[in-house]
Each structure stands twice: as structure tokens, then as C-alpha cells.
C-alpha positions as CSV (number, residue, x, y, z in Angstrom):
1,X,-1.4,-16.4,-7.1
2,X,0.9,-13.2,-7.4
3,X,3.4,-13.0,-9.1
4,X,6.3,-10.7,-8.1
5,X,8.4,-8.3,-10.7
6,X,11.3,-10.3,-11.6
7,X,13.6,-7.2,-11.5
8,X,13.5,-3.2,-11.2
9,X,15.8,-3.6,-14.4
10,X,13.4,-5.1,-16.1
11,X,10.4,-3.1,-14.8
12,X,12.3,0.3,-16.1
13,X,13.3,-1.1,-19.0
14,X,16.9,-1.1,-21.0
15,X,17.2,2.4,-20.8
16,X,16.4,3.0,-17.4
17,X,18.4,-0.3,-16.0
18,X,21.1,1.3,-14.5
19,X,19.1,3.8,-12.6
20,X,16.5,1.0,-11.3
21,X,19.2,-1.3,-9.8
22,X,21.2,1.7,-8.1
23,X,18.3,3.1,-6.9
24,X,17.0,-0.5,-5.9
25,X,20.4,-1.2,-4.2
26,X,20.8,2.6,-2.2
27,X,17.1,1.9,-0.5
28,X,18.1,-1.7,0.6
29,X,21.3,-0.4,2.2
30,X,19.9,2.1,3.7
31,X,17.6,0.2,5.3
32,X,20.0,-2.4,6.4
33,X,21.4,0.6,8.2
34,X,18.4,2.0,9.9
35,X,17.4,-1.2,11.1
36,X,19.9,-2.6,13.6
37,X,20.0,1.7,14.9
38,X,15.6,1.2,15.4
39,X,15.5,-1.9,17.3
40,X,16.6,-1.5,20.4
41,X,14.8,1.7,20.4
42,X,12.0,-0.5,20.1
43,X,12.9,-3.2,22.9
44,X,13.4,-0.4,25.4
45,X,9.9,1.2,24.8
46,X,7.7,-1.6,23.3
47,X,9.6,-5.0,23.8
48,X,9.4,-7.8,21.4
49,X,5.8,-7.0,20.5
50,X,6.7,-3.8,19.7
51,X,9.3,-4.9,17.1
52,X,7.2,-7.3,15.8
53,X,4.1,-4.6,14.9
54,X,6.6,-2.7,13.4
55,X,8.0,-5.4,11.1
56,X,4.4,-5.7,10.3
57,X,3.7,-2.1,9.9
58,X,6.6,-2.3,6.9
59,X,5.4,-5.2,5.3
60,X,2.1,-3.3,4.9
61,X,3.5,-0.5,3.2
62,X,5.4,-2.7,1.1
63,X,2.9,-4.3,0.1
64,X,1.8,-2.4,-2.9
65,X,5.1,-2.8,-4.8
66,X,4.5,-6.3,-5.9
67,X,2.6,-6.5,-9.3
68,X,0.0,-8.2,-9.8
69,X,0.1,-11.2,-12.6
70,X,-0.8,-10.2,-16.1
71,X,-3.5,-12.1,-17.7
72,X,-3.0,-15.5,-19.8
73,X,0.9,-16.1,-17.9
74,X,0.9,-18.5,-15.7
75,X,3.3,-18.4,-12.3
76,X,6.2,-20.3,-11.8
């Protein structure tokens, strides 16, 4: 079973906190911004299917920012 960071503030660390979160925060709104604009970019060439591959397709490059768990800590 993975486990999955619990936080970029944690990850960085206290002296890096501030930077992880703001940094953290600017990508998600930024892609809750190019989202909705893709879309129906997508439904007029590709329909559904097309969105759907694409979700995908992001999920796959996503993938490798989950850790993986440490040895000897059990998930929740």
C-alpha cells in the first residue's frame, strides 16, 4: 500500500513551508484555470473519449509525485 506525502509543508521542511504551500497552491489554481478553457477544445475534436484519455494522460504524469512508504510505518 502507498502512502501519500501528508503535506508539501512537511516534505520541504520548517524552513521551506511557506514556499511549498504557495507554490503548492499557485499550480492547483492554475490548473483549475486551464481546465474548464481545455475541455471543450477537447469535445469539439475528440468527444468524451478524448477528455477522458486526457484525464488519464495527467494522472500518469502525476503519478510519480506520490512517495512511496518508508520502511517499518505502517499506513493509515
Amino acid at each position: 500500500m502507498r502512502i501519500v506525502s501528508p503535506s508539501p509543508a512537511a516534505t520541504a521542511g520548517a524552513n521551506h513551508a511557506g514556499t511549498a504551500l504557495g507554490l503548492a497552491n499557485s499550480l492547483v489554481f492554475i490548473a483549475f484555470f486551464l481546465v474548464p478553457i481545455a475541455i471543450p477544445g477537447l469535445l469539439v475534436f475528440w468527444s468524451w473519449a478524448g477528455v477522458w484519455l486526457a484525464a488519464a494522460f495527467c494522472a500518469l504524469i502525476a503519478w510519480p509525485i506520490f512517495l512511496r512508504p518508508e520502511h517499518g510505518r505502517k499506513s493509515a
